[in-house]
C-alpha positions as CSV (number, residue, x, y, z in Angstrom):
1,X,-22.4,29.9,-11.5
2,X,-24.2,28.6,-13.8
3,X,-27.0,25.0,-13.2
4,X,-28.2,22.2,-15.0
5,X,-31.8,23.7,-14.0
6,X,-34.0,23.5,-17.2
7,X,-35.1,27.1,-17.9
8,X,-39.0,25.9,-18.0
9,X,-41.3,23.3,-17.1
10,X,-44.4,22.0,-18.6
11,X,-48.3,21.5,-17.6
12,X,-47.7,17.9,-18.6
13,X,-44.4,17.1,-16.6
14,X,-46.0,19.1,-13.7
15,X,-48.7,16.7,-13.5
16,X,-46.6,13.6,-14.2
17,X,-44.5,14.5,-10.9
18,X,-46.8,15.9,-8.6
19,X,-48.7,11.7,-9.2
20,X,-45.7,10.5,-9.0
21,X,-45.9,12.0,-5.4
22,X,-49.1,10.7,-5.0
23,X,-50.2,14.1,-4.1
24,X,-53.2,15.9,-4.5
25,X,-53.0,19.7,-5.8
26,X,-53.6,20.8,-2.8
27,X,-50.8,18.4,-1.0
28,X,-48.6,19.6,-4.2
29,X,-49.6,23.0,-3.4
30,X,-48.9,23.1,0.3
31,X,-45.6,21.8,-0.1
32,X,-44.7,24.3,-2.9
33,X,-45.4,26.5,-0.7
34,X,-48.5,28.1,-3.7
35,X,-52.0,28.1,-3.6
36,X,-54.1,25.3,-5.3
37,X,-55.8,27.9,-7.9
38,X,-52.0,28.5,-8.9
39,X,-51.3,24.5,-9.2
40,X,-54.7,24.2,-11.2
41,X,-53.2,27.0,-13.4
42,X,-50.0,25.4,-13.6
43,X,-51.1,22.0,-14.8
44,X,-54.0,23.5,-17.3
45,X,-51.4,25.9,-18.8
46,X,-50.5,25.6,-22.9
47,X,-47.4,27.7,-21.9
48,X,-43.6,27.8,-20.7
49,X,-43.5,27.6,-17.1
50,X,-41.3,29.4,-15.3
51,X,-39.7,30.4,-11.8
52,X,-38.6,29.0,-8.5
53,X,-41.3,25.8,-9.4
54,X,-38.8,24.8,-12.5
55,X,-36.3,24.3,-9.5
56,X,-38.4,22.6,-7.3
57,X,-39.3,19.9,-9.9
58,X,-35.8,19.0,-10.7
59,X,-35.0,18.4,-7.2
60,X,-37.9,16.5,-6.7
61,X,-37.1,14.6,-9.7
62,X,-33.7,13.6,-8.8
63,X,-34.7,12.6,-5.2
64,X,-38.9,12.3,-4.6
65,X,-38.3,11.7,-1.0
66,X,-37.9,14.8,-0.1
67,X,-42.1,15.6,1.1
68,X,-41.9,12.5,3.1
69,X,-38.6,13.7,4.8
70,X,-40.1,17.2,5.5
71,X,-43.8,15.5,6.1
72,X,-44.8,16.3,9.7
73,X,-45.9,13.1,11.5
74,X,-49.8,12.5,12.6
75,X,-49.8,13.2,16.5
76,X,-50.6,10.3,18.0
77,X,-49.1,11.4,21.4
78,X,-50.6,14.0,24.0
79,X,-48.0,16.4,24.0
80,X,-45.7,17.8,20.8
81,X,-42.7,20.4,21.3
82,X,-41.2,21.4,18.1
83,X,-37.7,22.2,19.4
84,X,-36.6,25.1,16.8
85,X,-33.6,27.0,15.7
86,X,-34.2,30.8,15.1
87,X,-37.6,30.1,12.8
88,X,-36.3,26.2,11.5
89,X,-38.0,23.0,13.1
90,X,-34.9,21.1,13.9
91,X,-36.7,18.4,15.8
92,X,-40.5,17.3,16.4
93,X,-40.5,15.8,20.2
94,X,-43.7,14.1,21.0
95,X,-44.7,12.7,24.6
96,X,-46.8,11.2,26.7
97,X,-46.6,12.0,30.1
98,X,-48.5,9.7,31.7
99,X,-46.9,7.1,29.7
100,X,-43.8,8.1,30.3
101,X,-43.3,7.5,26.0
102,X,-41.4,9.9,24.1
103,X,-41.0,10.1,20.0
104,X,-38.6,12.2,18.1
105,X,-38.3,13.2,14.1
106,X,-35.4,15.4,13.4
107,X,-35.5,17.3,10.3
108,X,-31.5,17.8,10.2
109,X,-28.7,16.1,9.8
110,X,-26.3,18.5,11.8
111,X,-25.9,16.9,15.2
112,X,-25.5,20.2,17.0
113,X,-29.0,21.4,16.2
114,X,-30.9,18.2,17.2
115,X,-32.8,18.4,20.1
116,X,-31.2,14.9,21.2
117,X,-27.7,14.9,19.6
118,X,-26.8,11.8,17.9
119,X,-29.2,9.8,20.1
120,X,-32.6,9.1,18.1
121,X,-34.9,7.0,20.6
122,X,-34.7,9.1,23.2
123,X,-35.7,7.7,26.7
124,X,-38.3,9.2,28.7
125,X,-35.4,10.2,31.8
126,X,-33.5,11.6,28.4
127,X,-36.4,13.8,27.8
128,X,-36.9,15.0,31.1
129,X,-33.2,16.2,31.3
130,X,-33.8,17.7,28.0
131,X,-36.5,20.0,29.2
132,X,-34.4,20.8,32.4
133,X,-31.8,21.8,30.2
134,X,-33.6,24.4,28.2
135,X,-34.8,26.0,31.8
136,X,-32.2,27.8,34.5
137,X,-30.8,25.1,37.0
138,X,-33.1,24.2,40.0
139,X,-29.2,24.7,42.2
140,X,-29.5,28.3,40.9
141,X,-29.3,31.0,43.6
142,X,-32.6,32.6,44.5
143,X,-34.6,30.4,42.2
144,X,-37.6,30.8,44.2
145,X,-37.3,35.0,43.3
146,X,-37.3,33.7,39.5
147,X,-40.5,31.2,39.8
148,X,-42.3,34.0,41.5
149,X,-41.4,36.3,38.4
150,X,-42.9,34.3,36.3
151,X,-45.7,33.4,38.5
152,X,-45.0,29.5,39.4
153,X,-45.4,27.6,42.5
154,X,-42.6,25.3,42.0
155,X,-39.6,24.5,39.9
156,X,-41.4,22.2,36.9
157,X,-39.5,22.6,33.7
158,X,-42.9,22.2,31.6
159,X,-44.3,25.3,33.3
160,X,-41.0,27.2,33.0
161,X,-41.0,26.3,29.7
162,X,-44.8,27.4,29.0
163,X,-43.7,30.6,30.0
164,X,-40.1,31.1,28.6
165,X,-40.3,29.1,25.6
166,X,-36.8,27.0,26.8
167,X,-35.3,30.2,25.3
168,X,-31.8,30.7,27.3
169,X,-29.6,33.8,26.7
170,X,-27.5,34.4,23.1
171,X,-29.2,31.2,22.3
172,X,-31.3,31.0,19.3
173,X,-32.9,28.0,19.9
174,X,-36.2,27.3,21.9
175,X,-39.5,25.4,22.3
176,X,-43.0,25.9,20.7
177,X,-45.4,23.6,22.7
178,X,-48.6,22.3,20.6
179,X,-51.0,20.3,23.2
């Protein structure tokens, strides 16, 4: 199959797009997934550029959303959970739980592979039947054998989760907590 991709790029139109952005090299760089030295290079160069960055700048060209839909949001609660799929952040769930506030971003569009489902403002009851949901039941039979496993007091889906990383059997999805 052949694409409309242009088979190089310039120093010039590299620099026109990445302030376009409004990013710095290094933002550019970070998001390209390259190291600043390599953006300096990039936009200083008197050559054809070429590779996977020729790709990268149509896309952005033809939607420049696309670093503020993949941006991670400032924490501005206590507690994050990035609720992922194999190695993919599906959804960013941050909470306070004192406040009893939850916020979500999800970074898909496939329902099944949201943290939340089709529901985006999440309650904070909806949250806590989330995390009970990525632990074992608290009706399962001799749960009080599988808390002392892995060394906790009493069934608290939080702490389960600390320890288990909500991972559940033939089930590639789980938690990575960020306090």
């Amino acid at each position: 199959m052949k694409y409309i991709i242009p088979e190089y790029t310039t120093a010039e139109r590299i620099k026109e797009l990445r302030k376009q952005l409004n990013m710095t090299q290094k933002e550019f760089a970070e998001f390209a997934g390259c190291s600043k030295p390599t953006v300096e290079r990039w936009e200083s160069s008197d050559k054809k550029i070429t590779g996977p960055v020729v790709t990268l700048m149509e896309i952005l060209k033809r939607d420049n959303a696309w670093p503020k839909k993949l941006s991670i949001p400032e924490k501005e609660l206590r507690l994050r959970i990035f609720y992922m799929y194999k190695d993919e952040i599906c959804t960013i769930i941050d909470a306070d739980e004192n406040r009893r506030i939850v916020e979500i971003k999800n970074y898909t569009d496939n329902l099944q592979y949201r943290a939340f489902g089709i529901n985006t403002e999440p309650t904070y009851s909806d949250y806590e039947e989330f995390l009970e949901s990525r632990c074992f039941p608290r009706s399962r039979d001799k749960m009080k054998l599988e808390l002392d496993k892995l060394g906790i007091p009493f069934y608290d889906p939080m702490m389960i989760i600390e320890k288990t990383e909500g991972r559940m059997a033939e089930d590639d999805f789980w938690l990575k907590i960020e306090v």
